[in-house]
C-alpha positions as CSV (number, residue, x, y, z in Angstrom):
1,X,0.0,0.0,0.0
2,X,1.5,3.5,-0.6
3,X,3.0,5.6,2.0
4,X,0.0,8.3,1.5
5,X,-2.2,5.6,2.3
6,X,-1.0,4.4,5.8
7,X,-2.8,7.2,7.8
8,X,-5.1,7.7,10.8
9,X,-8.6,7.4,7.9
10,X,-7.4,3.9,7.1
11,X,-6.4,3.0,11.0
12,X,-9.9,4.2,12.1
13,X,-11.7,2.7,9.1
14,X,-10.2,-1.2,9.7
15,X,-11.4,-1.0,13.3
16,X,-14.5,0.3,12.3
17,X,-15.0,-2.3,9.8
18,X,-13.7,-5.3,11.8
19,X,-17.1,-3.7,14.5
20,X,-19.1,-4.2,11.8
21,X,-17.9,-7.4,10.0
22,X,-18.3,-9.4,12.8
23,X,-21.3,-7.9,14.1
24,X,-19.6,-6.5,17.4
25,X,-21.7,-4.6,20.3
26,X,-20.8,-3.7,23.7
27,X,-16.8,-3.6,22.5
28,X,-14.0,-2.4,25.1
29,X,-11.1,-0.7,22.9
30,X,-8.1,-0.8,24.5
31,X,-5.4,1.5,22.9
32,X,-1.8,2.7,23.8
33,X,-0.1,5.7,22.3
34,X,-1.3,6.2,19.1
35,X,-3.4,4.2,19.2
36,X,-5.6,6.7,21.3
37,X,-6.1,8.6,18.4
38,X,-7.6,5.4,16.6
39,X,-10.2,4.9,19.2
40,X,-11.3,8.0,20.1
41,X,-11.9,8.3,16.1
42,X,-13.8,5.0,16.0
43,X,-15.9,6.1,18.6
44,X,-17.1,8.8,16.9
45,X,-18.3,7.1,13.9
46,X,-19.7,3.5,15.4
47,X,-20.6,4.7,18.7
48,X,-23.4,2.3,19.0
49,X,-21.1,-0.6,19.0
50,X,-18.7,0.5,21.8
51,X,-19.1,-0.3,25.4
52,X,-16.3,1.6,26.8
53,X,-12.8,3.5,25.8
54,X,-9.6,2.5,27.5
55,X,-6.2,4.6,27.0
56,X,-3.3,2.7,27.9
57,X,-0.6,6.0,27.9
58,X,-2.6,7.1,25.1
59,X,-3.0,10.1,23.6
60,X,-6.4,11.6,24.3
61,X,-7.2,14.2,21.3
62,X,-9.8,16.9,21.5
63,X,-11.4,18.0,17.9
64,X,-8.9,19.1,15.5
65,X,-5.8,17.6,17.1
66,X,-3.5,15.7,15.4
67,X,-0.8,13.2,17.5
68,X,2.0,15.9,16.6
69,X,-0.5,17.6,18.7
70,X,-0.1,15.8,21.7
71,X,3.6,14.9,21.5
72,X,5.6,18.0,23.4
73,X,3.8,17.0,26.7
74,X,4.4,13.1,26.4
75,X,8.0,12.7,24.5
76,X,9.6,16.9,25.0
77,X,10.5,19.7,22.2
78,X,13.4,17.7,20.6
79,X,11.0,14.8,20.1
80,X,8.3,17.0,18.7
81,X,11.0,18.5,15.8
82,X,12.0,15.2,15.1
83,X,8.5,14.5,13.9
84,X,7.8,17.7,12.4
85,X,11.1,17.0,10.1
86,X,9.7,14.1,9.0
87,X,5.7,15.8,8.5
88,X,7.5,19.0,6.6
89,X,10.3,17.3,4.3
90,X,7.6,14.5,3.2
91,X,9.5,10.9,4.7
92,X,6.8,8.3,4.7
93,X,7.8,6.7,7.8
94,X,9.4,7.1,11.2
95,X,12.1,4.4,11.8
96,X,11.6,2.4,14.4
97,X,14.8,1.7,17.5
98,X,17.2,-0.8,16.2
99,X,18.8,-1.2,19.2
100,X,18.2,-2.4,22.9
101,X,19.8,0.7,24.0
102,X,17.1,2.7,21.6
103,X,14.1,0.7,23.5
104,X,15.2,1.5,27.0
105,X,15.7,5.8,26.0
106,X,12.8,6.0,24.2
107,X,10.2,3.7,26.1
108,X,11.9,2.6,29.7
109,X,12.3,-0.9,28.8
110,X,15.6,-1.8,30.3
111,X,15.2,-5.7,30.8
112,X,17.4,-7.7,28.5
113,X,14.5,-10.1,27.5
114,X,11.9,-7.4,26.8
115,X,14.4,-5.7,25.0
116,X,15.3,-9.2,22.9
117,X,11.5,-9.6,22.5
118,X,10.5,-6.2,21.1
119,X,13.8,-5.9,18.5
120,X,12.5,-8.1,15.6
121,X,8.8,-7.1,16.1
122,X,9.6,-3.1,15.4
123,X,8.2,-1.4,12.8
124,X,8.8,1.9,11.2
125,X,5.6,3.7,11.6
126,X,3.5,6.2,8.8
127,X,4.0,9.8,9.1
128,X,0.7,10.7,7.7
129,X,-0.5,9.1,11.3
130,X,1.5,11.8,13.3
131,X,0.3,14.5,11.4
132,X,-3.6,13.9,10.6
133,X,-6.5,15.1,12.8
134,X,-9.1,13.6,14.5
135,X,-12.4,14.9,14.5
136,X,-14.5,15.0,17.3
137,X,-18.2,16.4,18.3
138,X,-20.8,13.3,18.0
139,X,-22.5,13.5,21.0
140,X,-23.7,9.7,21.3
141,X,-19.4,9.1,21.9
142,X,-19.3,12.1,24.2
143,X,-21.3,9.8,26.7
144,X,-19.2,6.4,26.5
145,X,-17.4,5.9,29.7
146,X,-13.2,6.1,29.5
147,X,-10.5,5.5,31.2
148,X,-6.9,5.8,31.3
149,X,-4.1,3.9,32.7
150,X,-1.2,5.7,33.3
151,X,2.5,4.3,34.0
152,X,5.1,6.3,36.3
153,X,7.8,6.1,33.9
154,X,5.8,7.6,30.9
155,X,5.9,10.9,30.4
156,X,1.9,10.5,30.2
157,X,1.1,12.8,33.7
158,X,-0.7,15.5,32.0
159,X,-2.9,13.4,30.0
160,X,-4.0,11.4,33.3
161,X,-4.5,14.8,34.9
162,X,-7.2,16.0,31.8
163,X,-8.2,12.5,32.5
164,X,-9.2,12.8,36.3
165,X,-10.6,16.2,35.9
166,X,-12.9,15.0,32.8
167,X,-14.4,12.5,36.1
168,X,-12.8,9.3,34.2
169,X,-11.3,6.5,36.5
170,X,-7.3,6.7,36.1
171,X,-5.5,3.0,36.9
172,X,-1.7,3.5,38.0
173,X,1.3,1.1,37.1
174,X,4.6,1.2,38.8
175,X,6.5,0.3,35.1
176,X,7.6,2.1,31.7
177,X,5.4,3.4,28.5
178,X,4.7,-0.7,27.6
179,X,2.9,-2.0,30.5
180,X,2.2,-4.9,27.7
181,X,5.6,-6.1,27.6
182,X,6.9,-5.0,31.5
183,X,4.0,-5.7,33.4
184,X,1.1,-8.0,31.6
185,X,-0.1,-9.5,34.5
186,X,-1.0,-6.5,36.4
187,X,-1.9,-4.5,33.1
188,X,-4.6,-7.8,32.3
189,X,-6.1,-8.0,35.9
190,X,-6.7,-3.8,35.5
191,X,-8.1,-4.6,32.0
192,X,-10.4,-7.5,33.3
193,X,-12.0,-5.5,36.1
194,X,-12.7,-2.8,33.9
195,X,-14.5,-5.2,31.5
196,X,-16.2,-6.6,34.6
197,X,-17.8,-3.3,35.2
């Protein structure tokens, strides 16, 4: 698929359609990052299959904001002009960390195994999805319920601050940005009593 392609539209739109195609209702999204920007899209255009929004360190946009948006709170100013260089001189795709010492600066994972693990499953990831907005406004995904996990390692503070004073329940890990790969047990039993709700 070309570059141009590969951009928040076509992230929101699979989701979407996977809703759809297998007939989904009551869904819990779970997303970290990024992905924050899928699912708060999603819910604005299938609200009616979605039971509840989790963000995992996600981003949380407002209408109009684009993940560039929300970068110089999470990942700081040299970060951010990284990925403007990349949005303004037209390079399709971010490269991923290609080394262990890469993981552990840019996402606090520091244990040899995680490291080992995460290496060969890296990706270089589309521009396009750093720079596109979200739209926002439908007022059936205004009343889903959300809420955001935050880890103490992640740069993510400010987001789980707009989080608690928006009256959503924040969850708090002792880890890195990838409570995934650090800590899944504690991230899945956090996960499972919020689907249990």
């Amino acid at each position: 698929m070309p570059p141009a392609l590969l951009n928040l539209d076509l992230h929101i739109r699979d989701i979407g359609q996977f809703l759809e195609s297998a007939d989904l209702t009551d869904a819990i999204l779970v997303a970290h990052a990024y992905a924050g920007m899928v699912i708060t899209g999603v819910a604005e255009r299938y609200p009616q299959r979605i039971a509840a929004l989790v963000y995992v360190n996600g981003v949380v946009p407002a209408d109009g904001e684009a993940m560039v948006d929300q970068l110089q709170t999470v990942r700081g100013p040299e970060f951010v002009a990284r990925i403007r260089n990349y949005i303004e001189s037209g390079e399709p795709f971010m490269a991923p960390p290609t080394t262990a010492e890469e993981i552990a600066d840019r996402w606090s994972i520091t244990d040899p195994a995680d490291q080992a693990f995460m290496l060969p499953r890296l990706s270089p990831q589309p521009t396009l999805t750093f720079s596109q907005a979200v739209r926002t406004g439908n007022p059936d995904a205004n009343n889903l319920r959300r809420e955001f996990i935050l880890c103490s390692e992640s740069g993510f503070e400010a987001v789980a601050e707009q989080a608690t004073a928006s009256g959503w329940p924040v969850h708090r890990i002792d880890t890195g940005h990838d409570p995934m790969v650090t800590t899944p047990q504690e991230l899945s039993t956090i996960l499972l009593d919020i689907a249990g709700r």
